[in-house]
Phi, psi and omega in degrees: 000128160282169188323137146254107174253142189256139169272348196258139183238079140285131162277136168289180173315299177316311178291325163272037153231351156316287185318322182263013147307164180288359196297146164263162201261171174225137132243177194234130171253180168234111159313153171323309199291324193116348171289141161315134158247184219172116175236143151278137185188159209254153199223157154208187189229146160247100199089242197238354196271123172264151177229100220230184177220153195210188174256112202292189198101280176346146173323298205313315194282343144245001147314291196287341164268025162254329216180087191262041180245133198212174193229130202232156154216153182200113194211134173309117173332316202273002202174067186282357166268019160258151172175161176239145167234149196215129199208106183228217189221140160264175174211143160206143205236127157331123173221102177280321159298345168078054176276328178278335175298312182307311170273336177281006143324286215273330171300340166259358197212332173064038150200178182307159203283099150333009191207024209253121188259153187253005190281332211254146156288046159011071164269176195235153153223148203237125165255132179245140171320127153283288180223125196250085242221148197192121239219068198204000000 
């Protein structure tokens, strides 16, 4: 089936149950230099909007508070030429209680987060669609 890309930044159905599966994600920020940079990283969604969580420091987190345009790609371990690419903006908002790691926890790991430090300064970052390209 071919590429379908959307101009519109709707997620089709697929892609949002794609999103709301345990799969992991790639997104790509851009380094100073202009190189991609690329994290695996665990996601879920609101609305149309993806939601992941990260630590500020990280490449990733500074990269986007420099520079909030990124990239999601997300495709089934069981089927990777199905797939959504998701091409936005980030935002990213303090979460001091550590509440998105903590639920994407039990939705990928199916307990509480195993690494959860209270020393790390927690954001949720939320990429809203630009362009929504769907692969499936």
């Amino acid at each position: 089936m071919p590429t379908q890309p959307s101009q519109h930044p709707s997620l089709p159905d697929e892609a949002r149950a794609l999103l709301d599966r345990p799969e992991h994600a790639v997104i790509a920020t851009v380094e100073p230099s202009g190189q991609p940079q690329l994290s695996v990283v665990w996601v879920t969604r609101d609305g149309d909007d993806v939601l992941l969580s990260t630590v500020r420091g990280r490449y990733k987190t500074e990269n986007l508070e420099r520079d909030p345009r990124a990239t999601l790609l997300v495709y089934p371990a069981d089927n990777p030429y199905s797939y959504v690419e998701v091409r936005g903006t980030a935002t990213l908002e303090d979460d001091p209680d550590q509440e998105l790691i903590e639920a994407l926890s039990m939705k990928y790991l199916g307990k509480a987060y195993p690494s959860r430090n209270e020393e790390e300064k927690r954001v949720v970052v939320r990429l809203t669609p630009g362009k929504v390209v769907w692969h499936g």
